[in-house]
C-alpha positions in Angstrom: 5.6 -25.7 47.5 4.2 -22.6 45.9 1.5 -23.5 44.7 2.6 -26.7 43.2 1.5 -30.4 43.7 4.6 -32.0 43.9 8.7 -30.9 44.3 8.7 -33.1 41.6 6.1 -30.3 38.9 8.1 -27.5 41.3 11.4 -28.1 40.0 10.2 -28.7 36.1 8.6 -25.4 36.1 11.6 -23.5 37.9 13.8 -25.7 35.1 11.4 -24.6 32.5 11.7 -21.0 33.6 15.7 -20.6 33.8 15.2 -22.2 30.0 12.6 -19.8 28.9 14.9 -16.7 30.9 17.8 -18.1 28.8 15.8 -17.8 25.2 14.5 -14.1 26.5 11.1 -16.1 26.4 10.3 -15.7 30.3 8.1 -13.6 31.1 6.8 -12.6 34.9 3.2 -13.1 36.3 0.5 -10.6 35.3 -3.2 -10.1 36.6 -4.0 -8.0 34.0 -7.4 -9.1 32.1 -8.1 -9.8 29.0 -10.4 -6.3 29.0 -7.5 -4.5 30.6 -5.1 -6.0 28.4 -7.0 -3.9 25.2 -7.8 -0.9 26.7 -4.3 -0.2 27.4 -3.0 -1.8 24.0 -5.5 0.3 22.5 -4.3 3.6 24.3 -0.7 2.9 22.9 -2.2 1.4 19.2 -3.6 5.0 18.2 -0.5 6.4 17.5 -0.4 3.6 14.5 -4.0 3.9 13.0 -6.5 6.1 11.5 -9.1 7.2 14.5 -12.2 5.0 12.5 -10.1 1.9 12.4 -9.1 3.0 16.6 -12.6 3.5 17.0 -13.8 0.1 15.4 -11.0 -1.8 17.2 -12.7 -0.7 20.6 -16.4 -1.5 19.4 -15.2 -5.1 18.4 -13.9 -5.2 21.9 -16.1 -4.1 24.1 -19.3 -5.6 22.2 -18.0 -9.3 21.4 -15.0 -10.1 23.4 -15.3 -8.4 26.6 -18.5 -9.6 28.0 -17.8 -13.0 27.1 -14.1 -13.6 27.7 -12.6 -10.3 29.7 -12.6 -11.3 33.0 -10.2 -14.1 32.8 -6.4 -13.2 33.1 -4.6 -12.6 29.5 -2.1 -15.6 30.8 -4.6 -17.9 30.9 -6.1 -17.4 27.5 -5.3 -20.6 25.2 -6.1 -21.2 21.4 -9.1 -23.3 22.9 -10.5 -20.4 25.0 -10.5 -18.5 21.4 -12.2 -21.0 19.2 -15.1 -21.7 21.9 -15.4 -17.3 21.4 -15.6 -17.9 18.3 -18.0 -20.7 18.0 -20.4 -18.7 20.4 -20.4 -15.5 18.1 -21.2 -17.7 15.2 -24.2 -19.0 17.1 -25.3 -16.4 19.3 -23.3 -13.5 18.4 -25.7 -10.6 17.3 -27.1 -8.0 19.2 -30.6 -9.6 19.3 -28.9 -13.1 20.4 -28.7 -14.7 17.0 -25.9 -15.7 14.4 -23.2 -13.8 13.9 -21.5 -13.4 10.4 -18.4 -15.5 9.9 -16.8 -12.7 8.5 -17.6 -10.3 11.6 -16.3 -13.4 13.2 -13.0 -13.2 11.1 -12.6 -9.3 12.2 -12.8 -10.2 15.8 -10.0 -12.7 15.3 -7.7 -10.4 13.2 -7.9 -7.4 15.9 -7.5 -10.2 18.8 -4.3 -11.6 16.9 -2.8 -8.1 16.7 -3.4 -7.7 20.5 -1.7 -11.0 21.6 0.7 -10.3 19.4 1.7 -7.3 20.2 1.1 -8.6 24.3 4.2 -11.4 23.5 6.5 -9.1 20.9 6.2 -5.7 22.9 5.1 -6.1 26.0 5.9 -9.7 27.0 3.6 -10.7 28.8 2.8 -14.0 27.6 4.8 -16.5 25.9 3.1 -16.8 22.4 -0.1 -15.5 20.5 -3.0 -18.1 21.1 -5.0 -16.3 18.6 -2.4 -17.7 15.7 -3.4 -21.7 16.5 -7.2 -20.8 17.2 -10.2 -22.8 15.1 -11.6 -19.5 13.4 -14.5 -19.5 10.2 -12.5 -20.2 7.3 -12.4 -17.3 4.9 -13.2 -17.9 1.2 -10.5 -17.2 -1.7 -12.8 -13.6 -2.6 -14.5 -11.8 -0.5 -17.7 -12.4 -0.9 -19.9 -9.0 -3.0 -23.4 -9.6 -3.0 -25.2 -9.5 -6.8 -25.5 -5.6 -7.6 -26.7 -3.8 -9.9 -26.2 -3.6 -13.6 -25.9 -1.1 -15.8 -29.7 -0.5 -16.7 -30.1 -0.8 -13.0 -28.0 2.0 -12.1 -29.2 4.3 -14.9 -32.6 3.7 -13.0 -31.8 4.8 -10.0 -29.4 7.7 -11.4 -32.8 9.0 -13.1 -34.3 8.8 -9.8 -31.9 10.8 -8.2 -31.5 13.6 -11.0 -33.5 16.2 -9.6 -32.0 15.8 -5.7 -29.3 18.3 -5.1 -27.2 15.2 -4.0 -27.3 13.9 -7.4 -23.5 15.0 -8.5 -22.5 13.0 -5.6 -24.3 9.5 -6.3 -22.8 10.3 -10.0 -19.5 10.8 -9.3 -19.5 7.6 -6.7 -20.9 5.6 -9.4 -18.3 7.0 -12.3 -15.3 7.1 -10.2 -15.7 3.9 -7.8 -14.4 6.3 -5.0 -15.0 5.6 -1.2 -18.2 7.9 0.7 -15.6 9.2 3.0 -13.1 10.3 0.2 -15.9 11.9 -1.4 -17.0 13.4 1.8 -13.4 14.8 2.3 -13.2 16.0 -1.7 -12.6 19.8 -2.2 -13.0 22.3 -5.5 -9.0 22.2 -5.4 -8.6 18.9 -6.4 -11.0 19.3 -9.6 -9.6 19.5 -12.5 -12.7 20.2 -15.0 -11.0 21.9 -17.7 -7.8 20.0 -18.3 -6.9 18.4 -21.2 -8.4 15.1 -19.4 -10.6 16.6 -16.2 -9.7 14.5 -13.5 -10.1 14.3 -9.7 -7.5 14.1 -7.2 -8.7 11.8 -3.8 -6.2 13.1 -1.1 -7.8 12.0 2.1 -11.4 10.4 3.3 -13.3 11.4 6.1 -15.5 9.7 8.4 -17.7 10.0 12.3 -15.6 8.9 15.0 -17.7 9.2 18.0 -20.2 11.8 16.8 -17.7 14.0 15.6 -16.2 14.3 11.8 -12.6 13.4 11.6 -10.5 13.8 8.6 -7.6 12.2 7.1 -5.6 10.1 4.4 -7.2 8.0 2.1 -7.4 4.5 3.2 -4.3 3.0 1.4 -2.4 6.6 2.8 -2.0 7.1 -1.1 -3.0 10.4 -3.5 -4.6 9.0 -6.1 -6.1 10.5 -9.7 -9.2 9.4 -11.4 -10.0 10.7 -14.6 -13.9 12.0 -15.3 -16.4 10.9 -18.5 -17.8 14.3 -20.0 -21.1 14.1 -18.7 -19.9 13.6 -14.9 -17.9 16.8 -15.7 -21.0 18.9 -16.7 -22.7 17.3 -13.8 -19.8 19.0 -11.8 -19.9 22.3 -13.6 -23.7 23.0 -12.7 -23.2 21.5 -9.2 -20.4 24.2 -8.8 -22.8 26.6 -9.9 -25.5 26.3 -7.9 -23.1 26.1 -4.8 -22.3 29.5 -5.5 -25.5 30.7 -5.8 -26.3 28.9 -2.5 -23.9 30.5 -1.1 -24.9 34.1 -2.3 -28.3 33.3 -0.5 -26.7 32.3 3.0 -24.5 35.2 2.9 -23.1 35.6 6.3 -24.0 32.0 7.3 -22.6 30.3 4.7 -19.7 28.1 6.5 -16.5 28.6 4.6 -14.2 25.7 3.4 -13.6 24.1 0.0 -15.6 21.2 0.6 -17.2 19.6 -3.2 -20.7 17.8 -1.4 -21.9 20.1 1.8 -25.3 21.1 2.7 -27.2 24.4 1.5 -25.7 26.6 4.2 -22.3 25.8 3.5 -21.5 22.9 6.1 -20.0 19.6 5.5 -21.8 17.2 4.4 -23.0 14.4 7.5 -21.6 11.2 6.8 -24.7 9.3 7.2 -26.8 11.6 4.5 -26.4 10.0 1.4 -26.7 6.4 2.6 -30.2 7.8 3.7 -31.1 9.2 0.6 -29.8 6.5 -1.5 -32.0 3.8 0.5 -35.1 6.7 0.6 -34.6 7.3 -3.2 -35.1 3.1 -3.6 -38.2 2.8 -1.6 -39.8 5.9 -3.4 -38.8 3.9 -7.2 -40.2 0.7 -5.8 -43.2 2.0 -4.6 -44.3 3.2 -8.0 -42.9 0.4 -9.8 -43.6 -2.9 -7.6 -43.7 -4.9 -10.7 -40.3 -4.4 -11.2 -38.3 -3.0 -8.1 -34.5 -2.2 -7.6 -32.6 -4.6 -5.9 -32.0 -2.8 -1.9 -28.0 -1.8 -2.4 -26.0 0.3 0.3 -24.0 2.9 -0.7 -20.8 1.4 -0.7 -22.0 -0.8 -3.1 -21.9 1.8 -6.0 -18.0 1.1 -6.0 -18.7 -2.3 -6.5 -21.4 -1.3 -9.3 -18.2 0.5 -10.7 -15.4 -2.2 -10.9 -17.5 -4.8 -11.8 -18.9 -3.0 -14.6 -15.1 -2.1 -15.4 -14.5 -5.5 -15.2 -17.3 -7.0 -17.9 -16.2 -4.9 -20.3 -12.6 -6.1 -20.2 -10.6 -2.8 -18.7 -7.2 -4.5 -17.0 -7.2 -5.3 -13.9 -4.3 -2.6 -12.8 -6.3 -0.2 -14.3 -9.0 -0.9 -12.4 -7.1 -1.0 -9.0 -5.6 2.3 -9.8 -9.3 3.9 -10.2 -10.1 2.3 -6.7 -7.2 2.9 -5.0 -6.0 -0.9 -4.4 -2.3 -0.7 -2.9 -2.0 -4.0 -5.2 -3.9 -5.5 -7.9 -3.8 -9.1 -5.9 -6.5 -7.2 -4.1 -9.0 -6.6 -6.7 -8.1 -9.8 -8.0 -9.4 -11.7 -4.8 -12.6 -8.7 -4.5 -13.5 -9.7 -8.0 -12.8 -13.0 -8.7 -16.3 -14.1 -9.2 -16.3 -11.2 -12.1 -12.8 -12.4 -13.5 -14.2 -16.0 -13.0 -17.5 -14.9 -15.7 -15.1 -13.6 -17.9 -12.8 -17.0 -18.1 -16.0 -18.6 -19.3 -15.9 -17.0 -22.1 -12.4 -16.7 -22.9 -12.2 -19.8 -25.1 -15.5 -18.0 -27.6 -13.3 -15.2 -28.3 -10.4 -16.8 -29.0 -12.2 -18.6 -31.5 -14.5 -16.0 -33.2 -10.8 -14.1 -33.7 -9.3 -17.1 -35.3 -12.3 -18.2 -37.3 -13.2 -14.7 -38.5 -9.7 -14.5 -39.9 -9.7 -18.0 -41.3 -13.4 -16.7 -43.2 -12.0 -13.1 -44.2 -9.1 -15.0 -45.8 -9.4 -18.5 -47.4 -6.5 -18.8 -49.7 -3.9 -17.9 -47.2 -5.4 -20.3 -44.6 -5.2 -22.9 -47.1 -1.9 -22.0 -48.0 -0.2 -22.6 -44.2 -2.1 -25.8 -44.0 -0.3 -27.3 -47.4 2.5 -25.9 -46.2 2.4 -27.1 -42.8 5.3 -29.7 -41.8 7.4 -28.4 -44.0 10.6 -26.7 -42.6 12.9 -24.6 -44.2 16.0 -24.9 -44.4 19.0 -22.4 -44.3 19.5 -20.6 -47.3 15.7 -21.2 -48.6 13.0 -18.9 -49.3 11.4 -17.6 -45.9 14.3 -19.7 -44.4 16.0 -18.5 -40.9 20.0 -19.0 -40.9 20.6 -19.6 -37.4 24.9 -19.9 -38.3 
């Protein structure tokens, strides 16, 4: 029988089989797990992505998915078997056994879907992706930015941060809305300080993959130019002064490279630094001013400090995506809707303060249109248009 009940169920799968062979759809029995499954389709996917996002693919893995779901075979996986995964991560998902965040949640579900899919597309081995009819957390219209800091905010903490030598860097994060791991990757050659309009260029980003600093393109894979206020460039000019002189002191241990941000001896700056002086440079502001503390804010979110700022004060959208280095607007559209949302509110005021203004500034030639209004000219008349 094979394994089947009946001839009967025998003959329907055989049926179904010559069927699925016709369509190029069959595909032969596999053992393979659904932890053995990854770990090869991860071998084969770092040809195709940037060693962080390889690196965060196998994390996701091996920490949510594999002790809960990687024993049983990849072919037995349904759409069911993914949403009860799912339904445990939201409740129990965490490292200490509680919640874990729907949009975590959301991340585990993207990198399974790539995995099944590329398990039916390249390597058929199973008939279709269950990931694309799994129950997953629904994801809101914009991703959801946590309230930062305004304006008088980040002049606070930039005051507390003047006299740290990492102070050009918290500057020109805050002024240029780049990335920590472009900045980290940002060298002298791509300063432009004394142009016409001083500049910078973002060529690449680095990051820690496995404890050890790896370096490449820029997220989007794009070169992209930001253009510098005058005081972040004087900032720049006396940060690239005392480097040298840093470097004069460490003589023969100064590490070479063109690195912008490294330590005093000439390495690279750790990728991890300036997250920890950031949150140090907080706790020391709140300490002496309890009465009216800064709101905690990671590092990251001094690009968000940056385009929502942008934002407020009415700069275009595609401008904006240019200085963060959005492959497409739609993008900062959907990051900063709640921003472009505050400003709708207050769309229909300015319309109005335009219109009335002009309607105050100039009495007689409002009152003129209204006589007038109604009346059409014809052809050949005064301020008439001859269509003929």
């Amino acid at each position: 029988m094979g394994g089947f009940p009946t001839e009967e169920s025998a003959k329907a799968a055989r049926d179904a089989a010559r069927v699925a062979a016709r369509r190029g759809e069959f595909v032969n029995r596999s053992g393979l797990t659904v932890t053995e499954y990854p770990d090869q389709w991860l071998a084969g996917h770092a040809l195709e992505v940037k060693p962080k996002t390889h690196e965060d693919y196998r994390a996701l893995i091996a920490t949510y998915v594999a002790p809960r779901i990687g024993s049983m075979r990849l072919q037995a996986v349904r759409p069911w078997t993914l949403s009860g995964l799912y339904r445990t991560l939201l409740a129990e998902g965490n490292r200490k056994g509680g919640p874990l965040s729907p949009r975590t949640v959301r991340y585990v579900h993207a990198v399974l879907r790539k995995a099944f899919h590329d398990a039916v597309v390249a390597d058929q081995l199973i008939p279709s992706n269950p990931a694309e009819r799994a129950k997953r957390p629904r994801s809101s219209s914009s991703v959801q930015i946590d309230e930062v800091w305004d304006a008088a905010e980040l002049a606070t903490f930039l005051r507390e941060v003047e006299t740290h030598r990492l102070f050009p860097y918290f500057r020109l994060a805050a002024f240029t809305g780049a990335r920590r791991g472009e900045l980290l990757h940002l060298r002298w050659n791509d300063v432009d300080l004394d142009g016409d309009e001083p500049s910078i260029q973002i060529r690449g980003s680095a990051s820690i993959v496995r404890g050890h600093r790896v370096e490449g393109t820029t997220k989007s894979g794009r070169t992209r130019r930001v253009t510098l206020d005058a005081r972040t460039v004087e900032v720049l000019r006396s940060h690239r002064e005392r480097q040298g002189k840093e470097r004069e002191v460490a003589a023969g241990s100064w590490h070479e490279g063109d690195h912008v941000f490294r330590l005093e001896i000439g390495r690279p700056l750790a990728a991890t630094y300036p997250g920890e002086v950031m949150r140090e440079a907080v706790r020391a502001f709140n300490a002496k001013n309890a009465a009216h503390p800064l709101p905690t804010m990671r590092l990251h979110d001094l690009r968000h400090i940056h385009a929502t700022l942008l934002l407020r004060a009415g700069v275009p959208v595609h401008v904006v995506a240019a200085r963060l280095g959005h492959a497409d607007p739609a993008i900062t559209l959907r990051v900063y809707a709640h921003v472009l949302r505050d400003q709708a509110s207050e769309v229909a005021q300015v319309f109005a303060s335009v219109v009335d203004s002009e309607h105050v500034a100039n009495p007689r030639v409002s009152k003129s249109v209204s006589q007038n209004r109604g009346v059409r000219p014809t052809p050949g008349q005064a301020g008439g248009r001859d269509l003929r």
